[in-house]
C-alpha positions as CSV (number, residue, x, y, z in Angstrom):
1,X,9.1,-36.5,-13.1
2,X,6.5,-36.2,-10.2
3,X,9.1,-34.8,-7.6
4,X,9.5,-32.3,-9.9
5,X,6.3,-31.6,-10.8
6,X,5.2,-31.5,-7.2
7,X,7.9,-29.1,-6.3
8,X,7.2,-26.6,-8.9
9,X,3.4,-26.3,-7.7
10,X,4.5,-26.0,-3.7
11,X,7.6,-23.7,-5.0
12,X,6.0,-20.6,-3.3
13,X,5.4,-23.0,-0.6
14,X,8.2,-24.0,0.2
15,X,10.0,-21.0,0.0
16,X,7.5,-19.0,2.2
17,X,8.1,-22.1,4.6
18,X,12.1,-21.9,4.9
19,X,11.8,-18.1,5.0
20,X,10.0,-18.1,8.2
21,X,12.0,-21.0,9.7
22,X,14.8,-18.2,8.9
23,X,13.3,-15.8,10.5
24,X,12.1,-17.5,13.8
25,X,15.5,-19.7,14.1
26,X,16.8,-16.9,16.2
27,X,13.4,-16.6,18.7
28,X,13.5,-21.0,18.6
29,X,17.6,-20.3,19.9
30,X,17.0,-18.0,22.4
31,X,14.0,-20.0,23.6
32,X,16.0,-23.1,23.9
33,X,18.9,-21.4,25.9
34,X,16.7,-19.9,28.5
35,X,16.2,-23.3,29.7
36,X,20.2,-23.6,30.0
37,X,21.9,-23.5,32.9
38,X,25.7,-22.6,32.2
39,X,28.8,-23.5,34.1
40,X,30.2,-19.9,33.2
41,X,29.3,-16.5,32.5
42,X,28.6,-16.5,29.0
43,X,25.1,-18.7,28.2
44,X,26.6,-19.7,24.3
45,X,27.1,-23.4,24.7
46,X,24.4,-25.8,25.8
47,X,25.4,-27.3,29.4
48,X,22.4,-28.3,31.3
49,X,18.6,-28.4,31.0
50,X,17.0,-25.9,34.2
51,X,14.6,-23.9,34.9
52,X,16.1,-21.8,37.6
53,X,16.1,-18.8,35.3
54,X,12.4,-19.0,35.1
55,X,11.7,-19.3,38.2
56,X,13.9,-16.4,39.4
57,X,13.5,-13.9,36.5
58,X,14.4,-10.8,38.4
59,X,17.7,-12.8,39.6
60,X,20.4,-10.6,38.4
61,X,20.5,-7.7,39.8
62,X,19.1,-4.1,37.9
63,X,17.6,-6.6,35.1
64,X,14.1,-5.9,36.1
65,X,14.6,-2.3,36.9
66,X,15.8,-1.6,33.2
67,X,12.9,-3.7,31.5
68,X,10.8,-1.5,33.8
69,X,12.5,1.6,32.4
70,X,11.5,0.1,28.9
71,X,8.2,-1.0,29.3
72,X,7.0,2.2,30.8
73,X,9.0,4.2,27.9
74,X,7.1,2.3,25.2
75,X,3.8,2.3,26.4
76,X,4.1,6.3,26.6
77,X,6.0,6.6,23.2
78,X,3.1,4.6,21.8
79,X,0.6,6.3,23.4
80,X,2.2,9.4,22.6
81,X,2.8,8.4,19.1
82,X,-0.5,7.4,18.1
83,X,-2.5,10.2,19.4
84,X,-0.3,12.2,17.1
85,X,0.3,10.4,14.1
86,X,-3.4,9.5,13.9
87,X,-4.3,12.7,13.8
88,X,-1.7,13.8,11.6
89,X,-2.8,11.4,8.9
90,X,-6.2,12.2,8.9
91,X,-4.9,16.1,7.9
92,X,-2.9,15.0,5.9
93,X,-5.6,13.1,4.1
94,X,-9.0,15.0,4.7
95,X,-7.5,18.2,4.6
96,X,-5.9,20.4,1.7
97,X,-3.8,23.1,3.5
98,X,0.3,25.1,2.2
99,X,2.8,23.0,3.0
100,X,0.8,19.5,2.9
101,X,3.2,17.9,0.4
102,X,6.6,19.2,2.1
103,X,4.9,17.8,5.8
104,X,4.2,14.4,3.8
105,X,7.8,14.2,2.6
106,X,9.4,14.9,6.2
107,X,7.4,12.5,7.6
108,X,9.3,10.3,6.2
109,X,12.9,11.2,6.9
110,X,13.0,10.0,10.5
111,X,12.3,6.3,8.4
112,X,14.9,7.3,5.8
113,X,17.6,9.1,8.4
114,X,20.2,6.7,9.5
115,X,19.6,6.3,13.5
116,X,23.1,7.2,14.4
117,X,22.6,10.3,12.6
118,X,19.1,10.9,14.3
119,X,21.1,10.0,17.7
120,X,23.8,13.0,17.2
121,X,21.4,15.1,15.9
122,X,18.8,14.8,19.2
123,X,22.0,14.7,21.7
124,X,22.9,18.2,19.8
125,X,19.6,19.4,20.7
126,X,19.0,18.4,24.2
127,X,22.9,19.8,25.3
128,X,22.0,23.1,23.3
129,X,18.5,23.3,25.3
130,X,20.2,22.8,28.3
131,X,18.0,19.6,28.8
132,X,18.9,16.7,31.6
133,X,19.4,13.4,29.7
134,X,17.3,10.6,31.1
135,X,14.0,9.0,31.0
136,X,12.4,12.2,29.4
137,X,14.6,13.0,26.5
138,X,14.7,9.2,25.8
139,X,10.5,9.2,25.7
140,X,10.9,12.6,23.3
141,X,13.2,10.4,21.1
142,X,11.0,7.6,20.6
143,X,7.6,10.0,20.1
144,X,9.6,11.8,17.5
145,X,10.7,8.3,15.3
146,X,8.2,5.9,16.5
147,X,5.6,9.0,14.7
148,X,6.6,8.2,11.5
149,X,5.9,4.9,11.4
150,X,2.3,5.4,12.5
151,X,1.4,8.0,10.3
152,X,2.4,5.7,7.5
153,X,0.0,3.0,8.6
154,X,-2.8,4.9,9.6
155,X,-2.8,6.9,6.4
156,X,-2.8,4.2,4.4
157,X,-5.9,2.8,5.8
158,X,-7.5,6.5,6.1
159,X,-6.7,6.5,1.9
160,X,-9.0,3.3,2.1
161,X,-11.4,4.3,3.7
162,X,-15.2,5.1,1.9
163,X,-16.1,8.7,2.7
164,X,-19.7,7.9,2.1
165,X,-20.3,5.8,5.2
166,X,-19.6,8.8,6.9
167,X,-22.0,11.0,4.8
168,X,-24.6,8.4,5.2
169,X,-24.0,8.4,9.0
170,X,-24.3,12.1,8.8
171,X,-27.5,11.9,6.7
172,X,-29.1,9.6,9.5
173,X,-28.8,12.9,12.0
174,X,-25.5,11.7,13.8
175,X,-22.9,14.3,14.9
176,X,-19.6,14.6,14.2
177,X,-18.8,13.0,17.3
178,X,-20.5,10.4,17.5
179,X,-19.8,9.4,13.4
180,X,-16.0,9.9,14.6
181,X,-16.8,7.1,17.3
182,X,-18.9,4.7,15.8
183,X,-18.2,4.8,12.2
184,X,-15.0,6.5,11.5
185,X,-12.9,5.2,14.3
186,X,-13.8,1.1,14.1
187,X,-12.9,1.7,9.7
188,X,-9.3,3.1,10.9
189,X,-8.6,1.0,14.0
190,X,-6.8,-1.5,12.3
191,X,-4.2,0.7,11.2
192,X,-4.2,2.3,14.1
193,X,-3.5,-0.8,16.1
194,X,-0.8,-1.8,13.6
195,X,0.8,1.7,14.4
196,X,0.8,1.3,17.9
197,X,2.4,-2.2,17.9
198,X,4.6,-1.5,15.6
199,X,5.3,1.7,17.9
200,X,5.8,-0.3,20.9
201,X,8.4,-3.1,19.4
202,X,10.7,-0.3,17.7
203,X,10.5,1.8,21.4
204,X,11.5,-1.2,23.3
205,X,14.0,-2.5,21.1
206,X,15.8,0.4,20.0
207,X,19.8,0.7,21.2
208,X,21.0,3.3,18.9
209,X,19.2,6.5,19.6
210,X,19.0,5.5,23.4
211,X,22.4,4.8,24.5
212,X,22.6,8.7,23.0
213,X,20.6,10.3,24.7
214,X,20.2,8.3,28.0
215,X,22.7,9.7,30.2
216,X,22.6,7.7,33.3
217,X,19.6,6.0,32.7
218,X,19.8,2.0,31.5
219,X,17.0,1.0,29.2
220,X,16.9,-3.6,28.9
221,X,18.8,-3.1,25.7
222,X,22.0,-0.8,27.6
223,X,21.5,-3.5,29.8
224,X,22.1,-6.3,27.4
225,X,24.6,-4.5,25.6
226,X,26.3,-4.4,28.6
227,X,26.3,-7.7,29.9
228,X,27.3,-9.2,26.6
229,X,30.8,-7.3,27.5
230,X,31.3,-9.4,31.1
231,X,28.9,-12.6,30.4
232,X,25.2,-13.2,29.0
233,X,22.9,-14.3,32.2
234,X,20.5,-16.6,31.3
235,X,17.1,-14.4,32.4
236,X,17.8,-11.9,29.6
237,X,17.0,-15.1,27.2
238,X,13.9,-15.6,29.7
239,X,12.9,-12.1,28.9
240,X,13.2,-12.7,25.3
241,X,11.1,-15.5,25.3
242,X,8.4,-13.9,27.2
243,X,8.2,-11.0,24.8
244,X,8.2,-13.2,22.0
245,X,5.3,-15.5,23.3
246,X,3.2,-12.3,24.4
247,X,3.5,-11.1,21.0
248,X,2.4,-14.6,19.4
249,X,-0.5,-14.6,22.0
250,X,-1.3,-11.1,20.5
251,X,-1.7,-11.9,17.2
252,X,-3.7,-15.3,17.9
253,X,-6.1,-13.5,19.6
254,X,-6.4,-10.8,16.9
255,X,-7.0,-13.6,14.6
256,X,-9.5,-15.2,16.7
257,X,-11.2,-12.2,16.4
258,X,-11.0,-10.9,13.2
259,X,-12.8,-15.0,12.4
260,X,-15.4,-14.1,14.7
261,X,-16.4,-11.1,13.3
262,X,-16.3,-12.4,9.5
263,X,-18.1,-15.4,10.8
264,X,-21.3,-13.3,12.4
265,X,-21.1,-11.2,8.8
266,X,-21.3,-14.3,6.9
């Protein structure tokens, strides 16, 4: 039958289609509601089409001062991270040295470790240091797991990488800086960049490890978390939506410019 026919050739189609309509229904629900304008607290049922959230994003009141909290936390864990784990992976690659294959398996436990154990575990730590819980135990928290996850991605592109483009840099009389800047940095950037953002969205969004070790500061998802208890305002959705659309416009413009560059190869 041709239906049948057709389907089997657009099978992986298909199922690659519903998978992300799966995965973006929940960014398509929350986008919709932050154009809702509820009769209650609690912004679950569709009442009436406003933009009064948008225009007053900062409306309720400590909102904006915990997305501040959590924006400034994830640009230093990423920062932080990166720096780090880039250079850990390229020791871990370039180098042979006691202990290498015991550092590459902890790398990996923060990924493995369930976060609520990691949580206890840091809280432990900080009271038996003596330390002050708030914004800087939370930005030690997020270094320490967000690390993993770059070290993983930068090492796998490091693992890729030709080392003869660097010995033929070196054979045309360029230093080791400049090689490191103009030949071995652009090769690893991608990963690099896929470490960072992948830093940045797991800082921001994480809850568990946090709401351990915050003490009296509130990060946006404390804040959430607790104003699901007493009603949902509609900025938080607002929020949402904004993140989500920066993040789209990121990856458009990588695109764009990964075309670019393979077009001017070409």
């Amino acid at each position: 039958m041709p239906v049948v026919n057709w389907l089997k050739r657009h099978l992986v189609v298909i199922a690659g289609v519903l998978t992300l309509a799966y995965l973006l229904l929940p960014n398509v629900i929350v986008t919709v509601f932050s154009f809702n304008k509820p009769k209650g607290r609690f912004n679950y049922q569709w009442q009436q089409f406003s933009l009064d959230a948008w225009k007053q994003p900062c409306g309720v009141a400590d909102m904006c001062n915990s997305l501040s909290i959590s924006l400034q936390i994830a640009v230093w864990a990423t920062l932080g991270a990166t720096v780090l784990g880039t250079m850990i992976s390229f020791a871990l690659v370039r180098y042979r040295f006691r202990a290498r294959g015991a550092i590459n398996s902890l790398i990996f436990l923060p990924m493995a470790m369930p976060e609520v154990v990691m949580a206890a575990s840091l809280l432990t730590l900080f009271l038996n240091m003596g330390a002050q819980l708030g914004f800087w135990t939370i930005l030690i928290a997020h270094v320490m797991f967000c690390l993993s996850f770059v070290v993983t991605a930068v090492k796998a592109r490091v693992m890729s990488m030709d080392p003869r483009l660097e010995e033929a840099a070196r054979d045309l009389y360029a230093g080791p800086v400049q090689t490191f800047l103009r030949v071995t940095l652009p090769i690893a950037a991608p990963g690099i960049a896929a470490g960072a953002l992948l830093s940045f969205a797991l800082s921001f969004d994480d809850f568990i490890i946090t709401n351990f070790n915050a003490g009296s500061t509130v990060t946006f998802p404390m804040f959430v978390w607790g104003s699901a208890q007493r009603g949902t305002p509609v900025q938080i959705n607002v929020i949402g939506t904004a993140m989500f659309l920066l993040a789209v416009v990121l990856v458009l413009v990588s695109m764009l410019i990964n075309n670019r560059r393979n077009s001017q190869k070409a």
